[in-house]
N, C-alpha and C positions, 0 to 999 in steps of 0.2 A: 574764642567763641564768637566774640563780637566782629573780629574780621570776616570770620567765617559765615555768618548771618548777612551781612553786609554783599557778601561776593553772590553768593547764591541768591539772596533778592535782586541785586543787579540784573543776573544774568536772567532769572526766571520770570523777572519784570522785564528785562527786555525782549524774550523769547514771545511772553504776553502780549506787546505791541508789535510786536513783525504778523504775529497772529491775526490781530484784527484788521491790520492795515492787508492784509491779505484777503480777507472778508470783504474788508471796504472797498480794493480795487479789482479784483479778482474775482470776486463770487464766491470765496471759499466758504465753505459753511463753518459756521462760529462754534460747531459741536466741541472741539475740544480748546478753546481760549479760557476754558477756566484749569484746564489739565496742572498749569503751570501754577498758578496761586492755591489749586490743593495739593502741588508737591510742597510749597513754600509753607505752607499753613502745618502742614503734618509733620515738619522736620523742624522748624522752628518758631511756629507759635502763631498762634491769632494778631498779634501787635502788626509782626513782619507783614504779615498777608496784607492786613488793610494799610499800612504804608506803602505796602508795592504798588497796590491795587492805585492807589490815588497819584503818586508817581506815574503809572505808565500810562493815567489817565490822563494825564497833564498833556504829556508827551505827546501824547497821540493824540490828543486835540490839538497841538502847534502843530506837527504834520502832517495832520489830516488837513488842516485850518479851516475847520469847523467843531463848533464842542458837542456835535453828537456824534463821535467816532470814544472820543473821551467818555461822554455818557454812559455807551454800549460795557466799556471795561468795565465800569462801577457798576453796573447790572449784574454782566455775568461774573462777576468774579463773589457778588451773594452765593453763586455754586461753588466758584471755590472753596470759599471762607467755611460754607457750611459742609462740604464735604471730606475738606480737608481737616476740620476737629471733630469730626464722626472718626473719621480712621485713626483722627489722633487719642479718641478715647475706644479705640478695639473695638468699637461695634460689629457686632455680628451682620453678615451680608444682609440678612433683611430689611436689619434697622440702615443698614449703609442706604438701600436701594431707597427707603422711605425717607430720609433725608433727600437725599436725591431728586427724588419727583418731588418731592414737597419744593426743593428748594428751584426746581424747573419749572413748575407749573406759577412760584412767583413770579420768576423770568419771563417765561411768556407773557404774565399780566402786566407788567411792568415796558418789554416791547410794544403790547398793543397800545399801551398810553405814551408813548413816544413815538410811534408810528401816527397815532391821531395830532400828536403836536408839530409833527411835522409838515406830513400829508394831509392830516387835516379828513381823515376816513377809514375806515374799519377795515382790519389787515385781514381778517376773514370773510369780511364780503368781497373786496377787490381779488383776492382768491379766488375766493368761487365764480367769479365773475373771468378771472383770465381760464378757469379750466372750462367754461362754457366755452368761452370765445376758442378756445384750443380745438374741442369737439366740434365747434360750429366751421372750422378751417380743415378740419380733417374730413369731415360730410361733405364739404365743397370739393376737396382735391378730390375726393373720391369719383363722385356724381361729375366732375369735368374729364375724367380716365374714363369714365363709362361704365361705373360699377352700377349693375341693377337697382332701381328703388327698393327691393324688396332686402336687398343687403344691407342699404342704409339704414334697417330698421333698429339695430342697437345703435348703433347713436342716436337716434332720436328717442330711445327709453334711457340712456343716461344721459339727453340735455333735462328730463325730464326729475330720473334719479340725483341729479346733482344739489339743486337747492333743497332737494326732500331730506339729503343726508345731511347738508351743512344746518341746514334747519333744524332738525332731530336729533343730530349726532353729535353737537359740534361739544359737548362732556368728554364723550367717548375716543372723543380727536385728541384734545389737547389730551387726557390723560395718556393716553397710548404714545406722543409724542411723548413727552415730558419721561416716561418708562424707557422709550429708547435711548432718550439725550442721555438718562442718569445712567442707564449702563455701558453704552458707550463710553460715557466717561470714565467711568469707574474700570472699566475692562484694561482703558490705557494706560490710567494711572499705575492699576497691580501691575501693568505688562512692564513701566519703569518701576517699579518700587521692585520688581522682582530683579532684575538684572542688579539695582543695589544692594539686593540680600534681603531686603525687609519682606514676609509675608503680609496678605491682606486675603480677608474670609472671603470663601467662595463658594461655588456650587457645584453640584456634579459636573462631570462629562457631560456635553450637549447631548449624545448618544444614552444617556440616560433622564432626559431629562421627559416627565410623567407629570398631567394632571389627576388631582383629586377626582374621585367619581362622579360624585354631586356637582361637580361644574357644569355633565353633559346637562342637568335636568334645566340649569342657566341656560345654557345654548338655544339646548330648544324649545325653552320657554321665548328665546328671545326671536328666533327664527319664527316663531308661530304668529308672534303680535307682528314682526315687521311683513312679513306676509298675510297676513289678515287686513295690513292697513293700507295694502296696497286695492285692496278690493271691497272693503267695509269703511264706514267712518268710526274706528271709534275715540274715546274720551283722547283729547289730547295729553293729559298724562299718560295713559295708557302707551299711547304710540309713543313717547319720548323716553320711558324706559322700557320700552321693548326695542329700539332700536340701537342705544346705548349699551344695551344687555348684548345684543348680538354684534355689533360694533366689537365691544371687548372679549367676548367669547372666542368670537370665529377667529380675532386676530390669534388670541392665543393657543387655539386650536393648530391656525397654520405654522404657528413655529414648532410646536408639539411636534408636528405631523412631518414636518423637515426634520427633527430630530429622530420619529422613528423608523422614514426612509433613509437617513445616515447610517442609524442602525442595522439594519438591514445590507447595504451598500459593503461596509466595513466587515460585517458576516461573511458576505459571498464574493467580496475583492472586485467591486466592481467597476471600473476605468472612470476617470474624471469624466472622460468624454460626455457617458451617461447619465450622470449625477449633474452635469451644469444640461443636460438635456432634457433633466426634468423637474429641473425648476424655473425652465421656462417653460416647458409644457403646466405648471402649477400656475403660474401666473398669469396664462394664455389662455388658457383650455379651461371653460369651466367646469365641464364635467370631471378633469381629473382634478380640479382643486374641491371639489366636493366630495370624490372618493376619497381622495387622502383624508379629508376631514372627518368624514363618519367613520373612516377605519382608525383614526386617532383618539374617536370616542371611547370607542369599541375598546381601541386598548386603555384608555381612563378608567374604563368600567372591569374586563376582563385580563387585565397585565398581560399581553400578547409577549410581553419582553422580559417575564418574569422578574421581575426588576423586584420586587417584594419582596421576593427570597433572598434579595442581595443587601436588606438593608433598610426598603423604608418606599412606601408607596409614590410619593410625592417628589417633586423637586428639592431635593436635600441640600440642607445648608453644610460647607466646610467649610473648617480652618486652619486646610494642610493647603499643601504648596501640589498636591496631587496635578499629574501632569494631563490634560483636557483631548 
């Protein structure tokens, strides 16, 4: 048992530093560097995890040869550690997901104060500062092509929209990030723990997946304040949770709303072609990302998909191996 603990830390420790050193040289995104210390965590134990963790941390600060590529593992691998004795104690997908965030939204806090010890400045203002400068190069390239001033004019309501969002939203950011990090993860992990046999709890079919009712009354509560605050002054609290409100609504609305044009798609057999056709017409085209959205309400409110009948209004938690 004790060779066998030994091989598999090795190997998942060193899976873990080709990982980061891939991030560090390459640009990869570090979404799944903790994937490997909550396989190690969930098959043999909290011990294993943080020995590997501080090994490959080692490691990867002599080949990085600098000790914040080392640092970064000991960060994210608090996702491992705590992801990986969530599953080691069967938690139900909910409680997996809220570990999760919970254990991403430290990670984020913990990059931003390693990003100011580095650089020496705030990883969310220099953000919002390269996606200004991005729009303010994309206005220019435009306006030297010869596009009309009067075309120019969204861009100039999103150099506008941009610090009003980071300003207002920036709850609404990290939490929704931190939501995707932990299921991303969690998505990979089951994807190997399945191939070795072991189940891990999950959720419906994305083709089934349904907001509660009450969320639209969220939604457009929150559309109502961020639209009002674009033309009224009011209370600053007011506007910070009316825009964090619709920040989180609308996002969840559009994945809703992807799941129930899937829906649909898979109904009537309809060609990839189409379906990657329009979800970039969703993400392009505002007018169709706000139909799909209000018709996504519509079915929160009136189960267009009958899904009720099938079991359970909402996003349902399983703990079968049910094929997605």
């Amino acid at each position: 048992m004790k060779t066998r603990s030994l091989t598999e830390g090795a190997m998942l420790g060193a899976l873990t530093v080709l990982l980061t050193l891939l991030g560090e040289y390459l640009g990869v995104p570090a979404l799944i560097v903790p994937v490997p210390l909550t396989l190690l965590v969930y098959r043999q134990g909290f011990r294993w995890g943080i020995i590997t963790a501080v090994v490959a941390a080692l490691v990867t600060g002599m080949v990085a040869g600098h000790v914040f590529a080392g640092l970064s593992i000991i960060i994210w691998g608090f996702v491992g550690v705590a992801v990986g004795m969530a599953l080691r104690e069967k938690f139900s997908f909910p409680k997996l997901m809220g570990v999760g965030i919970f254990a991403n939204l430290v990670v984020i806090g913990l990059n931003l104060l390693l990003y100011f010890l580095i650089i020496g400045g705030n990883m969310y203002t220099d953000l919002m500062n390269m996606f200004m400068q991005s729009i303010e190069q994309a206005m220019e390239t435009s306006r030297s092509l010869g596009v009309p001033e009067e075309a120019l004019a969204n861009y100039q309501v999103m150099l506008e929209l941009v610090p009003f969002m980071f300003r207002n939203g920036l709850p609404a950011m990290l939490l929704l990030s931190s939501v995707g990090m932990a299921f991303i993860n969690l998505a990979v992990v089951r994807l190997i723990l399945k191939r070795m046999g072991d189940t891990v709890a999950w959720i419906k079919p994305f083709t089934q997946w349904r907001l509660p009712g009450f969320f639209s009354i969220l939604f457009f509560s929150g559309w109502t304040i961020t639209v009002l605050a674009g033309v009224l002054t009011l209370p600053p609290w007011l506007e910070f949770i009316g825009v964090n409100l619709f920040f989180i609504t609308s996002s969840a609305y559009i994945v809703t709303g992807i799941s129930l044009a899937w829906y649909y798609f898979n109904q009537r057999g309809t060609p990839t072609f189409l379906r990657v056709l329009f979800v970039i017409l969703l993400f392009t085209v505002q007018i169709v990302l706000m139909a799909v959205v209000l018709i996504t309400v519509a079915d929160s409110l009136f189960d267009l998909r009958k899904l009720a009948g099938q079991g359970g209004e909402e996003i349902v938690v399983e703990n079968s191996d049910e094929q997605e």
